[in-house]
C-alpha positions as CSV (number, residue, x, y, z in Angstrom):
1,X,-39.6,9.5,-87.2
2,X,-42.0,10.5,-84.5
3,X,-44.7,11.4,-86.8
4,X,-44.0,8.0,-88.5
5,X,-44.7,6.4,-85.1
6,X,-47.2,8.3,-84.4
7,X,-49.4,7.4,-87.6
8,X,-48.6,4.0,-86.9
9,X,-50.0,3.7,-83.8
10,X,-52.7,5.9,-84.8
11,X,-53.6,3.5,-87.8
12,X,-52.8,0.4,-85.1
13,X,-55.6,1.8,-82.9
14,X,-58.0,2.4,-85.9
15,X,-57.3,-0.9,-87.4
16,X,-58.1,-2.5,-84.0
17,X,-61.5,-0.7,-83.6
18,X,-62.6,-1.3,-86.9
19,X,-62.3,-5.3,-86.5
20,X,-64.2,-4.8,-83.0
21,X,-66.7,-3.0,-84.5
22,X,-67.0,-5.1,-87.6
23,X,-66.8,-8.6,-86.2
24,X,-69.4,-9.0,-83.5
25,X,-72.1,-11.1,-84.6
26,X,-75.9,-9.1,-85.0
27,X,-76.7,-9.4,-81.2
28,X,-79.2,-7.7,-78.7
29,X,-78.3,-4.6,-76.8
30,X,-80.2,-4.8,-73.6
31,X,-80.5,-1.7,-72.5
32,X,-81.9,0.1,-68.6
33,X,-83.2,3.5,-68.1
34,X,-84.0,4.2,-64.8
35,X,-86.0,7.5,-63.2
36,X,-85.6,7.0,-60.0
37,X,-82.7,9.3,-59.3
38,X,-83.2,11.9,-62.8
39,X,-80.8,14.7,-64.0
40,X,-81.6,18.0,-65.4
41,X,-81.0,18.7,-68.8
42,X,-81.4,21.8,-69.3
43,X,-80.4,22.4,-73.0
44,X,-78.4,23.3,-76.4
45,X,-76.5,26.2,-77.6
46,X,-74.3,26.9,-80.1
47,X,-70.9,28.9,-80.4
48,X,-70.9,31.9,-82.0
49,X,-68.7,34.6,-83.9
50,X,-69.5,37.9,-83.3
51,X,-69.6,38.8,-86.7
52,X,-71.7,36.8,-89.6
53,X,-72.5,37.5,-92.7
54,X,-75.6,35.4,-92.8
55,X,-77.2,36.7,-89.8
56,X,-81.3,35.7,-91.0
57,X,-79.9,32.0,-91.4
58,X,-78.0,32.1,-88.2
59,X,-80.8,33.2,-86.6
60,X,-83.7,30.8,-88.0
61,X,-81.0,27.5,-87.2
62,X,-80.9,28.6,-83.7
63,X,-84.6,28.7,-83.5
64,X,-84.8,25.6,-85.3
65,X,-82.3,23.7,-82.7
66,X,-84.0,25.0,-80.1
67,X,-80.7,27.1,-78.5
68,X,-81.2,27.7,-75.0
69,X,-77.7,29.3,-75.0
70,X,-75.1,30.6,-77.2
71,X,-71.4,30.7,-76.2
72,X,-69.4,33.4,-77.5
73,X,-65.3,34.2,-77.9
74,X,-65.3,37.8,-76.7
75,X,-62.5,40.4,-76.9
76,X,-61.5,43.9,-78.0
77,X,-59.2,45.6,-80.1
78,X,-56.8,46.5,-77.5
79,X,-53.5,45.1,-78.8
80,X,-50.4,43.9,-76.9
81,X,-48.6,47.2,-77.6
82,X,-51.2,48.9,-75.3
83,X,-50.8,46.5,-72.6
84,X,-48.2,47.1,-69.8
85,X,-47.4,45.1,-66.2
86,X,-49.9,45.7,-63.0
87,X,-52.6,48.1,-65.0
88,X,-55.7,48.1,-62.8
89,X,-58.9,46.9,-63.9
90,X,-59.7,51.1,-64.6
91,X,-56.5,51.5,-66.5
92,X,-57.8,48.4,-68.6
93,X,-60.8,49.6,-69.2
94,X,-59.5,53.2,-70.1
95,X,-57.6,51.6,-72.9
96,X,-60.2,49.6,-74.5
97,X,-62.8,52.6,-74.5
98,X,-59.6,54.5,-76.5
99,X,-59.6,51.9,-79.4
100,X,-63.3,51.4,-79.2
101,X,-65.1,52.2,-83.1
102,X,-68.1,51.9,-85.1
103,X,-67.2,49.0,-86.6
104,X,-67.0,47.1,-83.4
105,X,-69.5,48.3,-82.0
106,X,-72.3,47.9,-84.5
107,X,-71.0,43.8,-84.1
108,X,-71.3,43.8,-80.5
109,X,-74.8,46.1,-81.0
110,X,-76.3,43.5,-83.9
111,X,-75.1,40.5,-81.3
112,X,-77.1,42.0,-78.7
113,X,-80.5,42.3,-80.9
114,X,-80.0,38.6,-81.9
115,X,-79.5,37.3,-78.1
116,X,-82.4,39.0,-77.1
117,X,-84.9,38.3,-79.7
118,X,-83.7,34.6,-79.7
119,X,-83.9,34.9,-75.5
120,X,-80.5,33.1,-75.3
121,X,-78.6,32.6,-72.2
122,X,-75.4,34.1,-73.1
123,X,-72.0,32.9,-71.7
124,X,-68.6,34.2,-72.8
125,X,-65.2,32.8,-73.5
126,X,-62.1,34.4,-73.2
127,X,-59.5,32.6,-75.9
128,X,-56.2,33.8,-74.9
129,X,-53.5,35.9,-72.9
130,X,-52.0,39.1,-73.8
131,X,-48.3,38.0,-74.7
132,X,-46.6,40.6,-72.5
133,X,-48.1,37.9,-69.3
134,X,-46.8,34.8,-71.2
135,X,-44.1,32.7,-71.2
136,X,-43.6,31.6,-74.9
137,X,-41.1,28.5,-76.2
138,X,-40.6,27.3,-79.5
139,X,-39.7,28.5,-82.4
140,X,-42.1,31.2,-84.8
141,X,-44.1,28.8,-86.7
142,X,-44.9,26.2,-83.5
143,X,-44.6,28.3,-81.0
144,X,-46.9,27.7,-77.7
145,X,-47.6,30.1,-74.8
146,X,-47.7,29.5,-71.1
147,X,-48.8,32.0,-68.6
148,X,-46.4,33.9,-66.6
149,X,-47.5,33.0,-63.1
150,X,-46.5,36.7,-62.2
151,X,-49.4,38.2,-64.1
152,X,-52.5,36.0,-63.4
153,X,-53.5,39.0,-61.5
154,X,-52.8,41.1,-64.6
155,X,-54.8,38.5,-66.4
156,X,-57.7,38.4,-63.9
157,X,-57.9,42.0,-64.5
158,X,-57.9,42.2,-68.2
159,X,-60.7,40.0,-67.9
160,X,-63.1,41.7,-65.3
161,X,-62.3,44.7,-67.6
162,X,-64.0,43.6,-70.8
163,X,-66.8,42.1,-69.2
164,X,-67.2,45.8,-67.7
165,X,-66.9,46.6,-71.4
166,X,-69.4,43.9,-72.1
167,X,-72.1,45.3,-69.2
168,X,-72.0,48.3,-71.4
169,X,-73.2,47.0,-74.5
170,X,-75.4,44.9,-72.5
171,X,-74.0,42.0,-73.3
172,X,-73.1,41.0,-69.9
173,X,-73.3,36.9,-69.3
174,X,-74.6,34.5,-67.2
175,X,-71.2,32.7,-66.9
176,X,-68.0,32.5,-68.2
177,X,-64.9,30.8,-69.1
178,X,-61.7,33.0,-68.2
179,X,-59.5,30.7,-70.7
180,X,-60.5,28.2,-73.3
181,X,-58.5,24.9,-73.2
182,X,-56.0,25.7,-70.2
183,X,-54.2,22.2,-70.7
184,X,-53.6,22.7,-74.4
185,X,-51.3,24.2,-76.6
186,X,-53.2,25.6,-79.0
187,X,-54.3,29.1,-77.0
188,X,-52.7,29.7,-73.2
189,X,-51.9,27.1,-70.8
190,X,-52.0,27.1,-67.3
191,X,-50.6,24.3,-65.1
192,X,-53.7,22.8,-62.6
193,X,-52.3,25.1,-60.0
194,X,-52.1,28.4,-61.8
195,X,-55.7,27.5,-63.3
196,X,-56.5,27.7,-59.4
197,X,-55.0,31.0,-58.8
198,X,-56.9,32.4,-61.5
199,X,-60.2,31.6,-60.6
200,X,-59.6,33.1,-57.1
201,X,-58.1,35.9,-58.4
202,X,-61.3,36.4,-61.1
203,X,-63.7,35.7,-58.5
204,X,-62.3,38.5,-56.1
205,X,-62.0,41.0,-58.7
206,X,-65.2,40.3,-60.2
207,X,-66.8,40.4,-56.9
208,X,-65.2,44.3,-55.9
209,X,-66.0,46.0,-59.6
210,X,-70.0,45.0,-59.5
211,X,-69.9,41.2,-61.3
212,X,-71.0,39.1,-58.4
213,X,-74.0,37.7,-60.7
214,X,-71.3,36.4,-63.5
215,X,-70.6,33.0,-62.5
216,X,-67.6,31.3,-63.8
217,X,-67.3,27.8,-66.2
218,X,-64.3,25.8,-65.4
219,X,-61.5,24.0,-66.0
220,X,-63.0,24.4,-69.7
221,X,-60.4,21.6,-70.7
222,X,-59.6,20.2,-74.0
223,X,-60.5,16.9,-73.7
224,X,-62.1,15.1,-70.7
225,X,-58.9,13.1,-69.9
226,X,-57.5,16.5,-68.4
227,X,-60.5,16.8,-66.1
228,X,-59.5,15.6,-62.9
229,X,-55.9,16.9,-63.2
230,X,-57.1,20.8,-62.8
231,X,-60.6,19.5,-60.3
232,X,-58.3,17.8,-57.6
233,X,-56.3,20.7,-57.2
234,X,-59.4,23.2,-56.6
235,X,-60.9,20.6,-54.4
236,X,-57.7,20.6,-52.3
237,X,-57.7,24.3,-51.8
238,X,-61.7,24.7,-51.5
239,X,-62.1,27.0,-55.0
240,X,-64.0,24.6,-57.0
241,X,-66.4,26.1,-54.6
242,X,-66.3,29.3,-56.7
243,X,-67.1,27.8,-59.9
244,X,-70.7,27.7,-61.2
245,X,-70.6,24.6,-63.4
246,X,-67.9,22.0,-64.3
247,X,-66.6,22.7,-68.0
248,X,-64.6,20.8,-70.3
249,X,-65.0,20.1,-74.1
250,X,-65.8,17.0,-76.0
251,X,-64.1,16.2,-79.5
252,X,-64.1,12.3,-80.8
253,X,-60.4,11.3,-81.9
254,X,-58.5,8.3,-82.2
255,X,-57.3,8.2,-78.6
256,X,-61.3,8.6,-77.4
257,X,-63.4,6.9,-80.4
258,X,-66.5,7.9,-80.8
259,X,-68.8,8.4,-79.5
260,X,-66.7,9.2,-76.3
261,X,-69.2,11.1,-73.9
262,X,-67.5,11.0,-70.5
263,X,-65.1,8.2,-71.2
264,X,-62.0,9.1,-69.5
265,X,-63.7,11.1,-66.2
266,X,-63.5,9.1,-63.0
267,X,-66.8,8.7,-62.2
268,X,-66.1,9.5,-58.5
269,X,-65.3,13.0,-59.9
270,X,-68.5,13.5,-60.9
271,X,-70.1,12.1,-57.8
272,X,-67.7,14.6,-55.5
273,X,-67.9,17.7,-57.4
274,X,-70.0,19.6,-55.3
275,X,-72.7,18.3,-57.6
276,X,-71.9,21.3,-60.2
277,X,-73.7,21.2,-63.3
278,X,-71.7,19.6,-66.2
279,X,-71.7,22.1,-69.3
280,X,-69.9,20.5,-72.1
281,X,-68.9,23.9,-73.6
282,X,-67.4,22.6,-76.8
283,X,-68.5,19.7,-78.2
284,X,-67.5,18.0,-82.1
285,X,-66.2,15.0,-83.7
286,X,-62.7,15.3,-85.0
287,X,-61.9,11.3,-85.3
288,X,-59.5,10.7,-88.0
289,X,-61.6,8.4,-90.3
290,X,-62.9,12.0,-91.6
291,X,-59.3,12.5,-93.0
292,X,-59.6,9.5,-94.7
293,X,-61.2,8.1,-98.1
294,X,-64.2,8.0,-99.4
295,X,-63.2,11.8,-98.3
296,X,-60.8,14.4,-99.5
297,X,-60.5,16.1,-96.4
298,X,-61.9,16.6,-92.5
299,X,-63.5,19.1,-90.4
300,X,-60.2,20.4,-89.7
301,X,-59.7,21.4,-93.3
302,X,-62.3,23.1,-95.5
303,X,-62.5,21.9,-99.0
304,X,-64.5,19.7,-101.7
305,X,-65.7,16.4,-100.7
306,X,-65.2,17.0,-96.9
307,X,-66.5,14.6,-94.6
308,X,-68.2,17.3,-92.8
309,X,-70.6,17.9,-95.4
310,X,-71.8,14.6,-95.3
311,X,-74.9,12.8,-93.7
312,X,-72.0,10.3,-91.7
313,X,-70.5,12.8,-90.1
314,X,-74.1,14.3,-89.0
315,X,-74.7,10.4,-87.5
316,X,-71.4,10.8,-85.4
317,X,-72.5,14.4,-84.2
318,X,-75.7,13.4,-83.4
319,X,-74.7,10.1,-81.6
320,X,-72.0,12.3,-79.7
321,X,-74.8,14.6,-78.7
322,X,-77.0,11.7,-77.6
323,X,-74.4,9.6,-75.6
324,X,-73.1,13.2,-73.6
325,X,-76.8,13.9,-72.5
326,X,-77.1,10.0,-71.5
327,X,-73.9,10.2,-69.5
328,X,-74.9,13.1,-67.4
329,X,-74.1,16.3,-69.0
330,X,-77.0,19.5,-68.2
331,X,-76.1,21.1,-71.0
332,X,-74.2,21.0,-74.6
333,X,-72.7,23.4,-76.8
334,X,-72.1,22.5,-80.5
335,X,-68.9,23.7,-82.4
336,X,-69.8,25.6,-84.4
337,X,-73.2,27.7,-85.8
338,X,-71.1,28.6,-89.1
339,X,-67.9,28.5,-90.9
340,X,-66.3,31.6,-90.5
341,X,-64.0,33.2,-93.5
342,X,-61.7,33.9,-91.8
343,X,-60.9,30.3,-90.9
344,X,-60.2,27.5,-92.7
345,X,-62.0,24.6,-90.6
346,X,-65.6,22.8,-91.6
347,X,-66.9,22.4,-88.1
348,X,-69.7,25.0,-88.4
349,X,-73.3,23.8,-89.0
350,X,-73.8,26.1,-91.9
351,X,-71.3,26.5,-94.7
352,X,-69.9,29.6,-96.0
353,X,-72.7,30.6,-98.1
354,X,-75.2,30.0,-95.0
355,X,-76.8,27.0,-96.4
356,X,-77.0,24.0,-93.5
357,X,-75.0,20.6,-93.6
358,X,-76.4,17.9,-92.6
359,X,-75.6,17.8,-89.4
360,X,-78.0,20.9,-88.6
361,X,-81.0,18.5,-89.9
362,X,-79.4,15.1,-87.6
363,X,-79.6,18.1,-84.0
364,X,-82.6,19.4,-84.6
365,X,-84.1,15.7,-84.9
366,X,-82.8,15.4,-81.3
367,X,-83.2,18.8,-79.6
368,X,-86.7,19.1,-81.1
369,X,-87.9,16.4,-78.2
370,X,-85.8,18.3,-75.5
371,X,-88.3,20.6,-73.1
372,X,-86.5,23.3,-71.0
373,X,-85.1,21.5,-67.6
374,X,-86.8,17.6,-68.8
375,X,-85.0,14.7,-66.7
376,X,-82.6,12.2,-68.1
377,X,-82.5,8.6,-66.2
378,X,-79.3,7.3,-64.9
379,X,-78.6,4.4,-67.3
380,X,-76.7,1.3,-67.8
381,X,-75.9,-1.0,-70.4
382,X,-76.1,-4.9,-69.8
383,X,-74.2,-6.6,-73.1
384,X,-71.9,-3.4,-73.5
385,X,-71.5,-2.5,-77.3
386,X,-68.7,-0.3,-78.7
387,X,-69.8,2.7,-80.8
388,X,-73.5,2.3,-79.0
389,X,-75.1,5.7,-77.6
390,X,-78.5,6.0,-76.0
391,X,-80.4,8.1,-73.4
392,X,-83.9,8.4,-72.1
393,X,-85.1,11.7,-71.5
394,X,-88.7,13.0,-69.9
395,X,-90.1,15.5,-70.0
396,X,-94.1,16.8,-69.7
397,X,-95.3,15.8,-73.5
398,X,-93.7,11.7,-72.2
399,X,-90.7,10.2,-72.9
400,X,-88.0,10.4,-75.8
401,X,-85.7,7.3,-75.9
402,X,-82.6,8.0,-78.5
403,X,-80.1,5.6,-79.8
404,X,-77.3,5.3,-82.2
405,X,-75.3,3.0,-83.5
406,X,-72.1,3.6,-85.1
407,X,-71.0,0.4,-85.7
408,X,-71.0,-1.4,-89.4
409,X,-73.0,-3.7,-88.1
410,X,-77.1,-3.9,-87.4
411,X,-78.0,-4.2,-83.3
412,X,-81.0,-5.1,-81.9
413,X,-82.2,-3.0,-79.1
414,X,-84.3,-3.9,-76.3
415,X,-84.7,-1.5,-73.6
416,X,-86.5,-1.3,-70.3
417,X,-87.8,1.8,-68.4
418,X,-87.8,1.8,-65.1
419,X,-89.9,4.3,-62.1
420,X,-91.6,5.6,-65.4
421,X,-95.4,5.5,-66.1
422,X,-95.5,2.7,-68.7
423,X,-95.8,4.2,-72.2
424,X,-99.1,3.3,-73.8
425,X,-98.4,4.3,-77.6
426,X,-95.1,5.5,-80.0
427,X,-96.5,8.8,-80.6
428,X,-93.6,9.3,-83.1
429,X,-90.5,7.7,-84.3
430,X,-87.3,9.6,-86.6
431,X,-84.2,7.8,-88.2
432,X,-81.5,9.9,-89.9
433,X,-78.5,7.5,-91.2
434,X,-74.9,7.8,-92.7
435,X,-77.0,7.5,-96.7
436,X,-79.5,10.7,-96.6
437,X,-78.9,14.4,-95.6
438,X,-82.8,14.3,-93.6
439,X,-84.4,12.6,-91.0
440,X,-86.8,9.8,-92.1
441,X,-90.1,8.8,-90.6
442,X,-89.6,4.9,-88.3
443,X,-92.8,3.3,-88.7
444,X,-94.6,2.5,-85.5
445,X,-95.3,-1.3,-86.7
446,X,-90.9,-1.6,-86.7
447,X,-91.2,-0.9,-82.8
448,X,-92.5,-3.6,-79.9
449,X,-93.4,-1.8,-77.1
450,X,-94.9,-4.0,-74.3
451,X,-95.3,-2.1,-70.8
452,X,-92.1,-1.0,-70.3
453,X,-89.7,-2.4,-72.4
454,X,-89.0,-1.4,-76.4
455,X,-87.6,-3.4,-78.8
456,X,-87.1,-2.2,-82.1
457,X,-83.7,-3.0,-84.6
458,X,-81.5,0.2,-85.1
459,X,-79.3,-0.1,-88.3
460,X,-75.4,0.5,-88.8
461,X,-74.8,4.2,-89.2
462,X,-77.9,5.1,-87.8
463,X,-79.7,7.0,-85.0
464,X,-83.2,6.9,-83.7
465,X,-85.3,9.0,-81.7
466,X,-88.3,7.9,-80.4
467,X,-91.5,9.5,-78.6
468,X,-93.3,7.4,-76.9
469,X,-96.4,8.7,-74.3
């Protein structure tokens, strides 16, 4: 009955949006930019497996996105049968160089070559407790894990001891998450509290064994409606303080339709947060139209005619990436480079044979524009549209405006740029749209530009970058 109710309200939801979206009249979407008080953006990365079996295209899709950092699960093959209560960081470490091999090693050793060659920023994510420091309920098949608050310390340790591992195959990072996705069930979950208590306890015992320069990413939520639950709890004790930038991840469902950017964070949050820089760490579209027809299955489930391989689903990526950046985040990492065997989800930009989806072609239309550290104006929209994303970004080749529209219906847009030199030219203009797998040329003659203001129509399904100088 519950999952009855659920995909009714689910399809209520849908159903609703979908006659929003579809019945508005073809109307103007005035639109203000304003560079009087910039943010840095500061890039894109991807996350990475360890192991690939299509390392050269790997490799020439990070160059072609322009990665500035790449985000990586990292572990060991220490299992739970080798873990006891209270081992010290040494006695940690003792046990991992005891089941350290070849294998693992030449991973770890190849990982390093491609971070340096690609001169990545490298941050690291730890995905899960040891279940001898968790507190497990349900039954085998849906069980979830919570973490014993005995053993954070435990936990704290484990952690400080792989990245010790980590320094030795030099693949010691700038930052780090100590637990992906602390509020969800689908790894380890800590309350707001214990989240707390770990970060102290990382920061101290990263700080005594020599890791003073790894900096920590956190909460590194699920979704961005969790944000404020774990941030007023380090604000009341002073540790958000010890975090380097303000984590969560960003996937478009049916309870945050796309494209979603930071709806659901209190904007005073992001105003009081000791004006950390926002790293969206994880960032996807999972909305349930993908499960839908014209498609045989989602993202979430690899298999013919999935919606992932098609140039709509790229629009909805690329609009995400756009309308994050717009709202405020300094950086962005996609989910995922690849598709992994071993899994059996769709999310990856290249497929299991290494060949690139379409969404690879709809990022690199975007990042292509984006200079290391460019500003972003604040923004805001006068006649608000759903499923509209747009940002302004500049950088020192001019200014990139980017807009998409995923609504079924053609907008008009006509923006204004404010505390900008006036542009005098469109230098260059790219659509990609929900009918073709690569970007297409706009014509400058589509585009009105008059001082500072643009106008220019942007189709249903569709997203535009422009450069304008």
């Amino acid at each position: 009955m519950n999952d009855v109710v659920s995909f009714a309200r689910s399809a209520g939801i849908a159903a609703i949006l979908t006659c929003i979206l579809t019945s508005q009249a073809v109307a103007d979407d005035n639109l203000v930019f304003d560079f009087g008080s910039p943010q840095k953006f500061s890039g894109m990365g991807v996350q990475l497996w360890p192991a690939t079996s299509h390392l050269a295209e790997r490799d020439a899709l990070m160059r072609d996105l322009h990665c500035k950092f790449a985000r990586v699960g990292f572990t060991s093959k220490v299992t739970d049968e080798q873990i006891k209560n209270h081992m010290s960081v040494a006695e940690i470490s003792s046990a991992i160089n005891r089941v350290v091999d070849a294998d693992e090693t030449t991973v770890y050793s190849q990982l390093h070559d491609e971070i340096n060659q690609l001169h990545l920023k490298l941050d690291l994510v730890f995905w899960e407790v040891p279940q001898i420091w968790c507190i497990t309920s349900g039954d085998s098949e849906f069980s979830h894990a919570r973490i014993n608050p005995d053993h954070i310390q435990d936990y704290a340790n484990w952690i400080v001891a792989h990245l010790l591992y980590a320094k030795r195959l030099r693949l010691l990072p700038g930052t780090v998450e100590l637990i992906s996705e602390p509020d969800s069930a689908a790894g380890t979950q800590f309350s707001p509290e214990q989240y707390d208590a770990l970060v102290f306890a990382a920061r101290a015992t990263l700080d005594r064994n020599g890791l003073a320069s790894v900096g920590i990413d956190g909460p590194g939520v699920a979704s961005a409606s969790t944000v404020e639950a774990y941030t007023q709890v380090l604000e009341r004790t002073g540790h958000i303080s010890l975090l380097t930038q303000l984590s969560w991840h960003d996937r478009d469902t049916v309870r945050r339709p796309e494209p979603a950017g930071f709806t659901g964070v209190p904007m005073g949050l992001l105003a009081k947060a000791h004006q950390l820089p926002i790293a969206i760490t994880e960032f996807t579209s999972e909305s349930p139209q993908w499960e839908r027809p014209p498609y045989d299955s989602g993202p979430r489930n690899r298999g013919d005619n999935n919606a992932a391989d098609s140039p709509d689903f790229a629009v909805s990526v690329l609009a995400e990436a756009i309308k994050l950046v717009g709202d405020g985040a300094n950086s962005l990492s996609y989910w995922q480079a690849e598709d992994p065997a071993w899994t059996q989800d769709a999310f990856g930009l290249l497929n299991e044979d290494g060949q690139r989806k379409p969404a690879a072609a709809a990022l690199q239309m975007f990042s292509e524009f984006i200079l290391p550290k460019c500003d972003v104006a604040s923004q805001r929209q006068v006649t608000f549209t759903f499923g509209l994303a747009s940002a302004c970004i500049r950088s020192e080749r001019g200014l990139v405006l980017a807009t998409a529209n995923l609504s079924q219906e053609s907008r008009k847009i006509d923006a204004r740029i404010l505390n900008a030199e006036s542009p005098a030219k469109v230098v260059l203009g790219r659509r990609f749209d929900s009918h073709g797998a690569t970007p297409q040329v706009v014509p400058a003659s589509t585009i009105t530009l008059d001082g500072q203001n643009i106008r220019f129509d942007l189709p249903a399904r569709t997203a535009v970058i422009l450069e304008l100088r």
